[in-house]
Short mmCIF file of the C-alpha atoms (twelve columns), coordinates in Angstrom:
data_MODEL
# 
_entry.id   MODEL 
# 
loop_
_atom_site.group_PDB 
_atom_site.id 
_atom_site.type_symbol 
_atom_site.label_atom_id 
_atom_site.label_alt_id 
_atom_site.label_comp_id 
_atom_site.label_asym_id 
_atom_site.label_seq_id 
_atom_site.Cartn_x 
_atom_site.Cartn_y 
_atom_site.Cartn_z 
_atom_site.pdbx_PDB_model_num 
ATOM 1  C CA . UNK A 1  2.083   35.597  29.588  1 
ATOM 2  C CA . UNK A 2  2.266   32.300  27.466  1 
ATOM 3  C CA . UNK A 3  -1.017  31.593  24.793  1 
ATOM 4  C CA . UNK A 4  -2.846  28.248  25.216  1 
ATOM 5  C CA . UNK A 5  -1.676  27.237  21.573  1 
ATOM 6  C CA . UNK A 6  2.151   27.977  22.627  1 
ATOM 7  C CA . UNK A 7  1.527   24.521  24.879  1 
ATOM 8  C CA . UNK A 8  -0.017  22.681  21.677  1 
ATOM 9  C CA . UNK A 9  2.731   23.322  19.018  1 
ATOM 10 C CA . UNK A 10 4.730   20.231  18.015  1 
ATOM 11 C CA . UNK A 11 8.279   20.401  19.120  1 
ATOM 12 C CA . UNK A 12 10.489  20.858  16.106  1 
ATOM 13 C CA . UNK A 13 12.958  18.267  16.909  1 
ATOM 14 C CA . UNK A 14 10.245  15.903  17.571  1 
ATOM 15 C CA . UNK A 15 8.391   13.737  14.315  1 
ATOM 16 C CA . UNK A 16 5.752   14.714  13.301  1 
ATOM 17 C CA . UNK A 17 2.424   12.024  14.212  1 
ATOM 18 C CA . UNK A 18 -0.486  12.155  12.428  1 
ATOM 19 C CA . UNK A 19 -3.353  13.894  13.789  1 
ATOM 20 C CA . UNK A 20 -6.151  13.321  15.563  1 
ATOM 21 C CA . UNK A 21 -8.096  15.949  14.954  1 
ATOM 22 C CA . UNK A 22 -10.501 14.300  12.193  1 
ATOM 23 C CA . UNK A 23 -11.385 10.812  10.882  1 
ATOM 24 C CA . UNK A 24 -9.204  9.570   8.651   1 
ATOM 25 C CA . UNK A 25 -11.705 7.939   6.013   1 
ATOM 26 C CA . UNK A 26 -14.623 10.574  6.648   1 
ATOM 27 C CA . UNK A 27 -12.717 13.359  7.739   1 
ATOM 28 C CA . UNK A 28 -15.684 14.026  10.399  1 
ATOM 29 C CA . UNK A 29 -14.358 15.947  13.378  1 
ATOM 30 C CA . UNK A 30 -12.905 13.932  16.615  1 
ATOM 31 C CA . UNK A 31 -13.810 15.523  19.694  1 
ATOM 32 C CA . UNK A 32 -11.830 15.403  22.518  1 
ATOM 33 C CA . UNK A 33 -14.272 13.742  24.858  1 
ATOM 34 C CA . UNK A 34 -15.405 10.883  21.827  1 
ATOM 35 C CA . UNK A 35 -14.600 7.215   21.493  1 
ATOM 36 C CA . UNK A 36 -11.328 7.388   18.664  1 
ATOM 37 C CA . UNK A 37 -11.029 4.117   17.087  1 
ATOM 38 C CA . UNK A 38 -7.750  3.509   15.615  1 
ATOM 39 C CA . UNK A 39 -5.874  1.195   12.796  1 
ATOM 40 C CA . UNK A 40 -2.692  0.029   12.382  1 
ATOM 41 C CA . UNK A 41 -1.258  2.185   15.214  1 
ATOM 42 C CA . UNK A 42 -2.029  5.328   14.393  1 
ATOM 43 C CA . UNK A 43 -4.780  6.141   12.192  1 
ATOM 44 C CA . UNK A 44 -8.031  7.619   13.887  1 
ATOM 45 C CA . UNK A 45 -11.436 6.698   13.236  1 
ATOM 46 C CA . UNK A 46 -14.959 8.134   14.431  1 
ATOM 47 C CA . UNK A 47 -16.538 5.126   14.420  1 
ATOM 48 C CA . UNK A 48 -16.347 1.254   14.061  1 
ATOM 49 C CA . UNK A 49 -18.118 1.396   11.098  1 
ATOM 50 C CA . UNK A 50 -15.351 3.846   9.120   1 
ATOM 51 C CA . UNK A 51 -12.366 1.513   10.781  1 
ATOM 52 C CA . UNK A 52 -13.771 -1.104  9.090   1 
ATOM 53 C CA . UNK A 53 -14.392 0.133   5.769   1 
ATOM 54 C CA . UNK A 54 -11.095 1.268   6.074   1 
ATOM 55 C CA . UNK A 55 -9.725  -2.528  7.026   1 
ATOM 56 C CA . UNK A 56 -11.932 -3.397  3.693   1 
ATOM 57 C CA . UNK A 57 -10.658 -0.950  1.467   1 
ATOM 58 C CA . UNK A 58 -7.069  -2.153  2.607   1 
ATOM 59 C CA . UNK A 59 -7.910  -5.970  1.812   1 
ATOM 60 C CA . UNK A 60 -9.269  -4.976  -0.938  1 
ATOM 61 C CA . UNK A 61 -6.250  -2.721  -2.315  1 
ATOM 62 C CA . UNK A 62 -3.989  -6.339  -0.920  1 
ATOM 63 C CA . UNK A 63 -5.815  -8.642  -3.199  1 
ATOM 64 C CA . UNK A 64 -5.545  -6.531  -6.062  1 
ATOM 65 C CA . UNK A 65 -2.025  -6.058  -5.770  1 
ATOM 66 C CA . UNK A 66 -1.136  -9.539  -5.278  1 
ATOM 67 C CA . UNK A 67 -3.352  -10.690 -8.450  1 
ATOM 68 C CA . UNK A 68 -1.527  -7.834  -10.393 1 
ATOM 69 C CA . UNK A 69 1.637   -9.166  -9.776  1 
ATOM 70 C CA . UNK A 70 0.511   -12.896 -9.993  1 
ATOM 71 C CA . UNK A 71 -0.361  -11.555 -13.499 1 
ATOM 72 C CA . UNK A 72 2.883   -10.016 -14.201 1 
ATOM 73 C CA . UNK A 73 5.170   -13.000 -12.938 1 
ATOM 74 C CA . UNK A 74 2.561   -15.451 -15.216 1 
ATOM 75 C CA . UNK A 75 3.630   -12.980 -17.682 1 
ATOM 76 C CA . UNK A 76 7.243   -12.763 -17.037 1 
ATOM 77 C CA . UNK A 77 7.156   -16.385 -17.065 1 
ATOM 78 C CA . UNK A 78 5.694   -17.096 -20.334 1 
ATOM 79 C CA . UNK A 79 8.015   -14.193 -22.022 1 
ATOM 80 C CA . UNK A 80 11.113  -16.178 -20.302 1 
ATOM 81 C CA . UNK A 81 9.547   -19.786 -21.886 1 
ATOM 82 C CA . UNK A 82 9.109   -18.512 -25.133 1 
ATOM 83 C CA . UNK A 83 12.603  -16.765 -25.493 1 
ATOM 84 C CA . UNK A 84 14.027  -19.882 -24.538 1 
ATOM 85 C CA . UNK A 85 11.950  -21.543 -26.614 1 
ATOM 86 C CA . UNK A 86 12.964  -19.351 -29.410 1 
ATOM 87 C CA . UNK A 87 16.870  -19.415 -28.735 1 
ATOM 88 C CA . UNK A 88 16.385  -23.312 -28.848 1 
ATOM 89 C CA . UNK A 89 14.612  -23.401 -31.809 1 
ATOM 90 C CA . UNK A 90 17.169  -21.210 -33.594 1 
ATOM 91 C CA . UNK A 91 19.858  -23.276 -32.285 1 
ATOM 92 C CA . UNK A 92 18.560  -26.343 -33.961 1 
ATOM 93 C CA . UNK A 93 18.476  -24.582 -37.582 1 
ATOM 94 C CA . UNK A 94 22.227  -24.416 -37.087 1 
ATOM 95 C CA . UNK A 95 24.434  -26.700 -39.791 1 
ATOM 96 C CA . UNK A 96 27.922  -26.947 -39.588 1 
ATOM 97 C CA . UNK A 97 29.106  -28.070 -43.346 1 
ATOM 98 C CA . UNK A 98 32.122  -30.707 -43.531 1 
ATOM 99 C CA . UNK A 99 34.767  -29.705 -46.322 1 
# 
């Protein structure tokens, strides 16, 4: 006689999903017979209310990252102006003497 769990076990030549046993932001249990609200395919929520903190988080993480690396491209930029800047400058102190 087979177990009830032998039904439930992942395949091992299948990939692995995530699970939707639990909320993904407040790890509260999902039942089987609840509303699961998901984001970005395949990510479970147990309510609208975590989903979207979750969407705000993200947006949040998003502008971050893009003013981080606004910040280091300003940064890259200015280091790349002043070396050239610098190589000119150096250039110009050059003399070539006549004999």
């Amino acid at each position: 006689m087979a177990s009830a769990f032998f039904f439930d076990a992942e395949p091992l030549y299948e990939p692995s999903l995530p699970a939707l046993d639990a909320c993904a932001l407040c790890a509260r249990p999902l039942g089987r017979d609840a509303d699961i609200f998901m984001y970005r395919g395949d990510t479970p929520f147990c309510s609208e209310e975590c989903r979207d903190e979750q969407m705000q988080l993200d947006a949040l993480r998003a502008r971050q990252a893009a003013r981080s690396a606004g910040r280091r491209r300003q940064q890259q930029q200015q280091q790349h102006a002043s070396r050239t800047e610098s190589s000119r400058h150096q250039e110009s102190r050059k003399v070539t003497v006549a004999s």
